[in-house]
N, CA, C and O atoms as a Tinker XYZ file with bonds, in Angstrom:
   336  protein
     1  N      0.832000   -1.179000    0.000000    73     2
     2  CA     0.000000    0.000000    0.000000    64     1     3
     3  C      0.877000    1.243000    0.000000    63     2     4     5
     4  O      1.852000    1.528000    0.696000    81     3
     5  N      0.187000    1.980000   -1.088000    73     3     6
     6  CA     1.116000    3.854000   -0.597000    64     5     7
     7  C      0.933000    4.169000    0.656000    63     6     8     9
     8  O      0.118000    3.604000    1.385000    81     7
     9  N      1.710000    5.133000    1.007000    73     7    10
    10  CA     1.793000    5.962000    1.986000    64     9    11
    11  C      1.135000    7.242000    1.954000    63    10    12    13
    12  O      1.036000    7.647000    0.796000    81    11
    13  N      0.674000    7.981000    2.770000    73    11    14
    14  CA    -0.073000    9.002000    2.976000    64    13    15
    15  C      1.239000   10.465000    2.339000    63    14    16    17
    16  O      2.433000   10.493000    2.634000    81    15
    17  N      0.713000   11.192000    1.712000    73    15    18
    18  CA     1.694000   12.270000    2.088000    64    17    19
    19  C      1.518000   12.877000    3.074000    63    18    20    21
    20  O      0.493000   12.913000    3.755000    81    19
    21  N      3.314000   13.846000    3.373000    73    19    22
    22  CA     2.933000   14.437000    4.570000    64    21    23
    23  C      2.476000   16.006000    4.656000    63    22    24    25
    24  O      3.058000   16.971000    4.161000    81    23
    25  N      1.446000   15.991000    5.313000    73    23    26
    26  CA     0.282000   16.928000    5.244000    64    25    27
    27  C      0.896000   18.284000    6.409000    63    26    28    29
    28  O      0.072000   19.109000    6.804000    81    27
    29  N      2.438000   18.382000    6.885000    73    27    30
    30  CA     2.949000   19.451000    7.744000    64    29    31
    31  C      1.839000   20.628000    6.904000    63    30    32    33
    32  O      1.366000   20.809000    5.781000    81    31
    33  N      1.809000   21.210000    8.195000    73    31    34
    34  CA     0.915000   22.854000    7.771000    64    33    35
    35  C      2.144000   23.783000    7.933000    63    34    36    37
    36  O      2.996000   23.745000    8.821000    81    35
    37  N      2.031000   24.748000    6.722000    73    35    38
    38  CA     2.938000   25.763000    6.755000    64    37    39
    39  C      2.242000   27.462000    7.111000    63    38    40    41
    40  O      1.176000   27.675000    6.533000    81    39
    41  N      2.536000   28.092000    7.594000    73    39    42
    42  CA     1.831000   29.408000    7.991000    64    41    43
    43  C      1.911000   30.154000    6.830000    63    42    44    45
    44  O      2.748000   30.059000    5.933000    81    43
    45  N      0.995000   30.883000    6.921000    73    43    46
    46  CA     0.781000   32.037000    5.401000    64    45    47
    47  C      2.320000   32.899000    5.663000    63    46    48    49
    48  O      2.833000   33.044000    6.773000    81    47
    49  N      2.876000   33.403000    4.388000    73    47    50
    50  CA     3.895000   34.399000    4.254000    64    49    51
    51  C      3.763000   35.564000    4.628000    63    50    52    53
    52  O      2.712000   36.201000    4.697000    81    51
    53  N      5.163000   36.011000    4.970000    73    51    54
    54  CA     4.946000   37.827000    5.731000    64    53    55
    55  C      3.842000   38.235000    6.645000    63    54    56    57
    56  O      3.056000   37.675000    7.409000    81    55
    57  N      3.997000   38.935000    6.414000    73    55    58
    58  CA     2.520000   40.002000    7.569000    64    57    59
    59  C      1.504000   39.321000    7.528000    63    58    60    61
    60  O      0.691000   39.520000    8.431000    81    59
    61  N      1.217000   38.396000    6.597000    73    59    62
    62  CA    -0.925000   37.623000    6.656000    64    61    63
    63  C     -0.276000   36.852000    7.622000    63    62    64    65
    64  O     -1.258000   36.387000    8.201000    81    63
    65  N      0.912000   36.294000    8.321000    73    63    66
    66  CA     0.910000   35.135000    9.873000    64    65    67
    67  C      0.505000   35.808000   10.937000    63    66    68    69
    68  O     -0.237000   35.313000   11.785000    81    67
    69  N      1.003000   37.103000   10.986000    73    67    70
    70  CA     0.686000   37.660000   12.294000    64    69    71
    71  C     -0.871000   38.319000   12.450000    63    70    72    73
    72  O     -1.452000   38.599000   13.498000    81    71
    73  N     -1.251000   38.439000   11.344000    73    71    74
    74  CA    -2.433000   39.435000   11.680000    64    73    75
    75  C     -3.845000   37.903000   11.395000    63    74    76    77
    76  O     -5.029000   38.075000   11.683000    81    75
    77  N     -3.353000   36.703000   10.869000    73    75    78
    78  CA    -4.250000   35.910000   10.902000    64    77    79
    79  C     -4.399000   35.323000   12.139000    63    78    80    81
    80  O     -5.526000   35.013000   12.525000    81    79
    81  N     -3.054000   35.053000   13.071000    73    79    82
    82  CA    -2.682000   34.556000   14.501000    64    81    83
    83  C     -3.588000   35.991000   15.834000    63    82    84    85
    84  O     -3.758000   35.911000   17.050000    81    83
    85  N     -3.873000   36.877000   15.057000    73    83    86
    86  CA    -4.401000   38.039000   15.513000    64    85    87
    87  C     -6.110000   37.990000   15.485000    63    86    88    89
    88  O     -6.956000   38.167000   16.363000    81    87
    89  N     -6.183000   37.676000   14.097000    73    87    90
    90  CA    -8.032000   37.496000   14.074000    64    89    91
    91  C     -8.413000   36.394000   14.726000    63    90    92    93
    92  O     -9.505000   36.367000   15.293000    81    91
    93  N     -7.280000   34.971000   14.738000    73    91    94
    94  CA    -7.848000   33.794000   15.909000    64    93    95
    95  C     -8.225000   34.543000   16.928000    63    94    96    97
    96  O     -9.404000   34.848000   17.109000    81    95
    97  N     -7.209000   34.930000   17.733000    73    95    98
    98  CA    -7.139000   34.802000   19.025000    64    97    99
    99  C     -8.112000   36.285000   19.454000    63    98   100   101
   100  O     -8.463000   36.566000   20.600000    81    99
   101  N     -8.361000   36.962000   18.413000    73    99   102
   102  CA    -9.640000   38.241000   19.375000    64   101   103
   103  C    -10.989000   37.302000   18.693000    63   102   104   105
   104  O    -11.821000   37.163000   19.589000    81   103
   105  N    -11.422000   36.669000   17.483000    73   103   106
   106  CA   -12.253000   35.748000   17.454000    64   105   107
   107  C    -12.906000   35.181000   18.611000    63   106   108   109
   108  O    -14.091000   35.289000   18.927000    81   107
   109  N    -11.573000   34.293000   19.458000    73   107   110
   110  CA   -11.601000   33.792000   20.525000    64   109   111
   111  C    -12.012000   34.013000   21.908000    63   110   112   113
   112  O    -12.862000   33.459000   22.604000    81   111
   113  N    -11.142000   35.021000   22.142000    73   111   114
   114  CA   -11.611000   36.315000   23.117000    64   113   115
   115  C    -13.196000   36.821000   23.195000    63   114   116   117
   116  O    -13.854000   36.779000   24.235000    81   115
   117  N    -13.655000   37.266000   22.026000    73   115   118
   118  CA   -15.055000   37.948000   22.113000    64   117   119
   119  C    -15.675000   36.833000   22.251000    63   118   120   121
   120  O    -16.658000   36.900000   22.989000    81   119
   121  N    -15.371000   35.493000   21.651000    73   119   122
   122  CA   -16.497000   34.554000   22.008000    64   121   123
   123  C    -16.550000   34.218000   22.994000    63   122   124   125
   124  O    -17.668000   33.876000   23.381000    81   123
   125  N    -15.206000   34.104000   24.117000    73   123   126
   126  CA   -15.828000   33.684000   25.213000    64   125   127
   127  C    -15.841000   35.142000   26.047000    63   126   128   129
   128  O    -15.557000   34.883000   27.216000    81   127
   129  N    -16.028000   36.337000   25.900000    73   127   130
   130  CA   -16.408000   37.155000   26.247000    64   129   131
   131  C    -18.114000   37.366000   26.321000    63   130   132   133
   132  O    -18.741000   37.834000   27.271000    81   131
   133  N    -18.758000   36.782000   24.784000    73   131   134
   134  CA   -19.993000   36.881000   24.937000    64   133   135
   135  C    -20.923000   35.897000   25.609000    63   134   136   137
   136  O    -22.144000   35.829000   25.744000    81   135
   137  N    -19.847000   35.130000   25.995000    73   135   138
   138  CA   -20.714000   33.643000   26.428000    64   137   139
   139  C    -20.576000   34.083000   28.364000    63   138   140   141
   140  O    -21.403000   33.764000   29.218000    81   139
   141  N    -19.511000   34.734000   28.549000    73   139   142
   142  CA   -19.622000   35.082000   30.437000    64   141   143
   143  C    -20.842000   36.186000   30.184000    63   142   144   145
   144  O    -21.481000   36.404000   31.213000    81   143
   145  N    -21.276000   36.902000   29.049000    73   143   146
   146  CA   -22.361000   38.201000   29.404000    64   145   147
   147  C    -23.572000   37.237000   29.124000    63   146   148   149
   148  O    -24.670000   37.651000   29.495000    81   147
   149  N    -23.520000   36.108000   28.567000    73   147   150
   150  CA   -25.200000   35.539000   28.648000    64   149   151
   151  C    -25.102000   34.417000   30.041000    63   150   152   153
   152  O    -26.136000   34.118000   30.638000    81   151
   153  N    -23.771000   33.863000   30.456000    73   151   154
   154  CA   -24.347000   33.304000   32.049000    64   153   155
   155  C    -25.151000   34.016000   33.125000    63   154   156   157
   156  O    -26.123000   33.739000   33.828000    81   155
   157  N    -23.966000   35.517000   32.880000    73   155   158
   158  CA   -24.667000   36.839000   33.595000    64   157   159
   159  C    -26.019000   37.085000   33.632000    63   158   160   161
   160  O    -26.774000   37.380000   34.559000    81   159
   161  N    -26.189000   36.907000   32.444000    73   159   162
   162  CA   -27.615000   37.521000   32.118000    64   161   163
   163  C    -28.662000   35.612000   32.373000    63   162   164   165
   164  O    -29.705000   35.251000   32.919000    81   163
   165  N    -27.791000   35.103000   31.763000    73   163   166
   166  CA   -29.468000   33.484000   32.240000    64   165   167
   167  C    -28.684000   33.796000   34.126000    63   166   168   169
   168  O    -29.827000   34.189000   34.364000    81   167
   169  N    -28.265000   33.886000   34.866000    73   167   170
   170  CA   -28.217000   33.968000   36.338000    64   169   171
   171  C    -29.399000   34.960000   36.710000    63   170   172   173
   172  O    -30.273000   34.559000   37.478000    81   171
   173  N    -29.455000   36.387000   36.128000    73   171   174
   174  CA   -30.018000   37.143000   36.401000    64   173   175
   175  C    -31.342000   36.888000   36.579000    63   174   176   177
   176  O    -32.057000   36.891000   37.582000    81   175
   177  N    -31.601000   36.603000   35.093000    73   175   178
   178  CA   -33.147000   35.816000   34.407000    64   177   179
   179  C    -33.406000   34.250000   36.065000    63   178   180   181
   180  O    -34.283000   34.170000   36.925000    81   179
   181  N    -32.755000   33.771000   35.918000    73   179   182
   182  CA   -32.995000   32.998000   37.267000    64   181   183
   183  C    -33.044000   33.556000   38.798000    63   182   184   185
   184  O    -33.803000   33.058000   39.629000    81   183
   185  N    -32.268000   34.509000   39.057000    73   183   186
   186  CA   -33.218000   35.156000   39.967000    64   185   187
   187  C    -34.373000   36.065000   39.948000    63   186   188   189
   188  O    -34.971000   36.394000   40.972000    81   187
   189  N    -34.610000   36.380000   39.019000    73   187   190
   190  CA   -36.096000   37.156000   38.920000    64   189   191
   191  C    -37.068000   36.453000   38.454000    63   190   192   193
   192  O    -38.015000   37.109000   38.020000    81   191
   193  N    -37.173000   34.870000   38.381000    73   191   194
   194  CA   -37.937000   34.105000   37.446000    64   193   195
   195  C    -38.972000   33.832000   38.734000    63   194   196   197
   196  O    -38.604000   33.753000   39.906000    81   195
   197  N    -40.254000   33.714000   38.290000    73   195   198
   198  CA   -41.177000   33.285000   39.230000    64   197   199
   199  C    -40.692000   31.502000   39.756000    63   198   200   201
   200  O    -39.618000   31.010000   39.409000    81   199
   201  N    -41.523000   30.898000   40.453000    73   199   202
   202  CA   -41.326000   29.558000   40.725000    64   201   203
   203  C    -42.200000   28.864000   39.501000    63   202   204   205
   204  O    -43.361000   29.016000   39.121000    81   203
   205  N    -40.933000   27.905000   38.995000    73   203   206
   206  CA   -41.239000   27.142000   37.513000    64   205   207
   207  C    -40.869000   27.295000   36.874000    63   206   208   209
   208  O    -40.590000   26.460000   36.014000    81   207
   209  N    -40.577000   28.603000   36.838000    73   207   210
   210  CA   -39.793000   29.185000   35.290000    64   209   211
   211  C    -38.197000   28.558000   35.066000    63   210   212   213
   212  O    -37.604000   28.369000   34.004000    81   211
   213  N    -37.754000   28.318000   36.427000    73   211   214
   214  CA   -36.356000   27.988000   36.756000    64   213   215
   215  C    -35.519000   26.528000   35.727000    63   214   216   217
   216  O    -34.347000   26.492000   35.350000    81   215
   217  N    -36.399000   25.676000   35.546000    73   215   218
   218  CA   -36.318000   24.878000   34.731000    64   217   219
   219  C    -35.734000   25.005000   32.829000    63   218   220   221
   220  O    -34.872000   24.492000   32.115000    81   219
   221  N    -37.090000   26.238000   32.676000    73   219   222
   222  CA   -36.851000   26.573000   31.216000    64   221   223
   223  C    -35.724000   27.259000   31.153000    63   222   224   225
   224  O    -35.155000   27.189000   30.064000    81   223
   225  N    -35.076000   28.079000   32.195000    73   223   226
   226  CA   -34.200000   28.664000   31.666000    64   225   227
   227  C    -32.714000   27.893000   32.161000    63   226   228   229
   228  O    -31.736000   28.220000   31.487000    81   227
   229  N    -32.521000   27.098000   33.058000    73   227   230
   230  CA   -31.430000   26.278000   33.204000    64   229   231
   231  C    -31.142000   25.262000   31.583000    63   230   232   233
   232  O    -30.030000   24.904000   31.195000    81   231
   233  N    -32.345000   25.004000   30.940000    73   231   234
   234  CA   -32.158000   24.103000   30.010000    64   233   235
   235  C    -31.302000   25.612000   28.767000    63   234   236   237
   236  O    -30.451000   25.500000   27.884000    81   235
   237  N    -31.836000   26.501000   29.144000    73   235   238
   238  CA   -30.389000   27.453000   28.125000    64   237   239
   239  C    -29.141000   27.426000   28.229000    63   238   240   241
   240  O    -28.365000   27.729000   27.323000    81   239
   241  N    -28.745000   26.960000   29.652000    73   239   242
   242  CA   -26.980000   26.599000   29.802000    64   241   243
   243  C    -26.344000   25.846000   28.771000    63   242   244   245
   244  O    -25.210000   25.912000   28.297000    81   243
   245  N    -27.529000   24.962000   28.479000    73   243   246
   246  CA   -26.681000   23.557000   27.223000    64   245   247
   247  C    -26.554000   24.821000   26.182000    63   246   248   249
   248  O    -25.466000   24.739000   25.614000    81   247
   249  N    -27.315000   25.976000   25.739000    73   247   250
   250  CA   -26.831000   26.302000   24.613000    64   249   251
   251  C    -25.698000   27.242000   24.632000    63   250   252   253
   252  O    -25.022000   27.402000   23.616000    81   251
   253  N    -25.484000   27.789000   25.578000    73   251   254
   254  CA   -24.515000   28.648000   26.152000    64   253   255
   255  C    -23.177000   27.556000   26.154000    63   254   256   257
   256  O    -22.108000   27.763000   25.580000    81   255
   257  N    -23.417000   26.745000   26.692000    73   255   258
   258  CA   -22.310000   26.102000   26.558000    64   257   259
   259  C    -21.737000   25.122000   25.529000    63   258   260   261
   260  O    -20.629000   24.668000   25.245000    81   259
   261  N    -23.018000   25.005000   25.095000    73   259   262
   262  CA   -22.455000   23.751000   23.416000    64   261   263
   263  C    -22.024000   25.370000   22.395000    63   262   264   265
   264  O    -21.145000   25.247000   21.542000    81   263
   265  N    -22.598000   26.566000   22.554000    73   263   266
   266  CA   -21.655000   27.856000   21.826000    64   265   267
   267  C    -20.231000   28.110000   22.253000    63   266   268   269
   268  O    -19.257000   28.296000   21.523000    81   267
   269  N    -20.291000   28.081000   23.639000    73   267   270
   270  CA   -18.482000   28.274000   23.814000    64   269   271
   271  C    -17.616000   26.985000   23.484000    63   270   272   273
   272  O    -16.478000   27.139000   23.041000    81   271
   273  N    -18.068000   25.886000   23.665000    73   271   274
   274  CA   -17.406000   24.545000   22.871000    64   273   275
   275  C    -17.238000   25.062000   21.437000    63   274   276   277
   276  O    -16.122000   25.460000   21.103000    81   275
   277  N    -18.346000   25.092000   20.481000    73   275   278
   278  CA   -18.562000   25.128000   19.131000    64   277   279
   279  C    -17.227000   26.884000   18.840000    63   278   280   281
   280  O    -16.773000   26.996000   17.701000    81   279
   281  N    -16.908000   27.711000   19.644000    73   279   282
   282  CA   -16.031000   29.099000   19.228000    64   281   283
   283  C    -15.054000   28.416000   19.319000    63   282   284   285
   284  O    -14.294000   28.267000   18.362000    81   283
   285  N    -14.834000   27.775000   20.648000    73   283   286
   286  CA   -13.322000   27.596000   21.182000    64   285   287
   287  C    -12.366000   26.515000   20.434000    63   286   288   289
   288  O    -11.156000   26.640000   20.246000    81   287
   289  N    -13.289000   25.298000   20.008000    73   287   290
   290  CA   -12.604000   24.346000   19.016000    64   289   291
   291  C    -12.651000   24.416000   17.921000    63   290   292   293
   292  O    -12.180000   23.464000   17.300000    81   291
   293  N    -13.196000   25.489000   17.199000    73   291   294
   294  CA   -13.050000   26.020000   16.231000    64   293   295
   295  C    -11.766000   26.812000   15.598000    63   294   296   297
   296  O    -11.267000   26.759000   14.473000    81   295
   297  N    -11.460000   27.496000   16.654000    73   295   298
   298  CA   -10.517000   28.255000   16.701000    64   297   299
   299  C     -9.578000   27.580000   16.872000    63   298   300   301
   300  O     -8.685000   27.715000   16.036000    81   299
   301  N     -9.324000   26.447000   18.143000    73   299   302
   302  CA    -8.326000   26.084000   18.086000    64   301   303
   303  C     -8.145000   24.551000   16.902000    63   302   304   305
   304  O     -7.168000   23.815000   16.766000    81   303
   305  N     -9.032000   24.520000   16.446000    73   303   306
   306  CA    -8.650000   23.274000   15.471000    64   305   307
   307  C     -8.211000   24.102000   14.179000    63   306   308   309
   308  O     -7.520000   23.504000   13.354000    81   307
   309  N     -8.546000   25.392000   13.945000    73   307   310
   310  CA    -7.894000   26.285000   12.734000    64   309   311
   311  C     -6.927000   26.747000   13.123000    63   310   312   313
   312  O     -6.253000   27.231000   12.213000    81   311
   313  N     -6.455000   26.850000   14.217000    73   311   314
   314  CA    -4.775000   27.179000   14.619000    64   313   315
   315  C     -3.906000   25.808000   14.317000    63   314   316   317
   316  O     -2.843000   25.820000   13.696000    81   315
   317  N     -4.334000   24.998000   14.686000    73   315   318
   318  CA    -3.831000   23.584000   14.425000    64   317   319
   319  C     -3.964000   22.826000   13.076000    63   318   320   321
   320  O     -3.705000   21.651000   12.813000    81   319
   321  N     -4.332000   23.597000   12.476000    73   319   322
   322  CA    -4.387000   23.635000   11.033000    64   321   323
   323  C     -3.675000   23.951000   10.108000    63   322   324   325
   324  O     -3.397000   23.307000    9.097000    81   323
   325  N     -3.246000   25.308000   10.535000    73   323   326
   326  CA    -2.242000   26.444000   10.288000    64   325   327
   327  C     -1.272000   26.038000   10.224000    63   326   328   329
   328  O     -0.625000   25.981000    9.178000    81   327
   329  N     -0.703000   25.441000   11.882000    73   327   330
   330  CA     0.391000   25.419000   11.988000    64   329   331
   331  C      0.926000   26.445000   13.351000    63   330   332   333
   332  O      2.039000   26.583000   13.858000    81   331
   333  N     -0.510000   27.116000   13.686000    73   331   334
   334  CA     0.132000   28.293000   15.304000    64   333   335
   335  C     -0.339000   27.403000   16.280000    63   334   336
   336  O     -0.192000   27.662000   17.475000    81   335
């Protein structure tokens, strides 16, 4: 059987490495920046929720949190892609 070639990732030339290693990592940043302002905010929503409501809005954590999974390995599986 052949062999696989080898698939090393090389980083883009000149100035597009640094400023692409730049859009990851604030990408990164704001996403999990926006994901601590909606715990904030479903915490909030849970203390002002009547009795019952507490349920519907705990089941929003899964989406809050399957979003910061879905930014963060994103990012880092396209850095690891790259080559940063």
């Amino acid at each position: 059987m052949g062999a696989f070639p080898d698939g090393d990732p090389t980083p883009p030339p000149g100035e597009l490495a640094g400023a692409f290693s730049t859009i990851i990592g604030v990408a990164k940043w704001i996403g999990l920046g926006v994901a601590v302002i909606a715990m904030v905010v479903l915490g909030i929503m849970l203390i002002t929720s009547r009795s019952g409501d507490g349920q519907r809005h705990v089941g929003r954590l899964g989406y809050i949190l399957g979003g910061v999974f879905i930014v963060v390995s994103a990012a880092t599986l396209l850095a690891f892609l790259t080559g940063y």
